[in-house]
C-alpha positions as CSV (number, residue, x, y, z in Angstrom):
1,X,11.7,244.9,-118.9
2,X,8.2,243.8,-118.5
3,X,9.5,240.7,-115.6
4,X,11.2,243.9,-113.6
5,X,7.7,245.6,-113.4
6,X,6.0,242.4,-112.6
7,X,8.7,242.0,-110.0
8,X,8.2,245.7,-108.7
9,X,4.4,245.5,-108.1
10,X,4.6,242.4,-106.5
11,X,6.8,243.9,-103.8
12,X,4.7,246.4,-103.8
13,X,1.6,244.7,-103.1
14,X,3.6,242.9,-100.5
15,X,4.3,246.1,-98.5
16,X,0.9,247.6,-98.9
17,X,-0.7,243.6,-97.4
18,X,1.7,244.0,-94.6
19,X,1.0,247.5,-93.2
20,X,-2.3,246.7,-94.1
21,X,-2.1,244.0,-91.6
22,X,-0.1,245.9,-89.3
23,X,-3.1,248.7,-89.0
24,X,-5.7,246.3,-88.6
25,X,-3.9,244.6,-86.0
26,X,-3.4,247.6,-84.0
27,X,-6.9,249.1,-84.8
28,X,-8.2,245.6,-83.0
29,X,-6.2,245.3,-80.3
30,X,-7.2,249.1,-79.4
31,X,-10.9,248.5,-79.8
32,X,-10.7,245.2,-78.0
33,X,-8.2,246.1,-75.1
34,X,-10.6,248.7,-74.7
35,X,-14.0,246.2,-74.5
36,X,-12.1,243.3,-73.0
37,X,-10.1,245.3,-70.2
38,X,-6.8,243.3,-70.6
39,X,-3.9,243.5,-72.7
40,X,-3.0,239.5,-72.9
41,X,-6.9,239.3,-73.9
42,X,-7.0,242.1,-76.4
43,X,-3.5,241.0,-78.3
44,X,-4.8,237.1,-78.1
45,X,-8.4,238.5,-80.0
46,X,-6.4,240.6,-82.2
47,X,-3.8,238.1,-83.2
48,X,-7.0,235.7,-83.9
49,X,-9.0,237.7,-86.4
50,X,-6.0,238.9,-87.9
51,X,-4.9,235.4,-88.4
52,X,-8.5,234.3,-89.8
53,X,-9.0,237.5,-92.0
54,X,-5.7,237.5,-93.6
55,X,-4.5,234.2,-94.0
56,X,-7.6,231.9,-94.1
57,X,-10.5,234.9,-96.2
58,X,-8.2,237.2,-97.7
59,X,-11.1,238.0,-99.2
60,X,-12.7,239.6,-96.2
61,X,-10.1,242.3,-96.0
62,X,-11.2,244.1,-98.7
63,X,-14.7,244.4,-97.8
64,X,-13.1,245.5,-94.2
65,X,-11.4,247.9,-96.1
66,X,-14.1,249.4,-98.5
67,X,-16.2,249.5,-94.9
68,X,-13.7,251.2,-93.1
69,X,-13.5,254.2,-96.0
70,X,-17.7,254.1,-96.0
71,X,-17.6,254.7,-92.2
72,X,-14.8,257.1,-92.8
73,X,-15.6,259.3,-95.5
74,X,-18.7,258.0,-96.8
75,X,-20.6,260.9,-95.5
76,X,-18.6,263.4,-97.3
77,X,-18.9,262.0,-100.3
78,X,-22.4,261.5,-100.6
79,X,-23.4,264.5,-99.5
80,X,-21.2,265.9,-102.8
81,X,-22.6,263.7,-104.7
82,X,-26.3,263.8,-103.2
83,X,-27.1,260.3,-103.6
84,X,-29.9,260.8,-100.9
85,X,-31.2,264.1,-102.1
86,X,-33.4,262.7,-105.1
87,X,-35.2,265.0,-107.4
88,X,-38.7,264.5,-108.0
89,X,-40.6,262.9,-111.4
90,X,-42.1,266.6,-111.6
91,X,-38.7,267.8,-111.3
92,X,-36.9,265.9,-113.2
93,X,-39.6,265.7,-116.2
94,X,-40.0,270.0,-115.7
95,X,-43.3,270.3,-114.3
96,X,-42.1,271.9,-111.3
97,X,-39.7,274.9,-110.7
């Protein structure tokens, strides 16, 4: 029972690395068809960093992805949790209301 699980998240991770590579791939060849002004250009960038990211740093795509939820909702979130909005030493000690 436990190989069958080991087996199932394994495929799993497989699917989620391969969309995963599939939106990034598309995300940069938008950007850079955009920058570059040609198709052959933008797909030859794309395939590139997709190539480097994923196959030689695997690494990397994490820290892409971790960015790419920062830029995303990383506003959001720390408004709610008001990392910015610091209380004072008065306040925080009860000095002052």
């Amino acid at each position: 029972m436990e190989r069958g699980k080991i087996i199932i998240l394994q495929g799993l991770f497989e699917h989620v690395w391969i969309a995963l590579i599939l939106f990034i791939f598309i995300w940069l060849f938008s950007w850079a068809k955009g920058i570059l002004g040609s198709v052959k250009l933008a797909v030859l960038f794309a395939l590139i960093v997709v190539y480097l990211t994923f196959y030689q740093y695997p690494e990397l795509v994490w820290l892409g992805v971790i960015v790419f939820f920062l830029a995303t909702f990383g506003k959001e979130i720390f408004t709610k949790v008001k990392i910015f909005q610091g209380e004072s030493h008065e306040e925080i000690m009860g000095g002052k209301h």
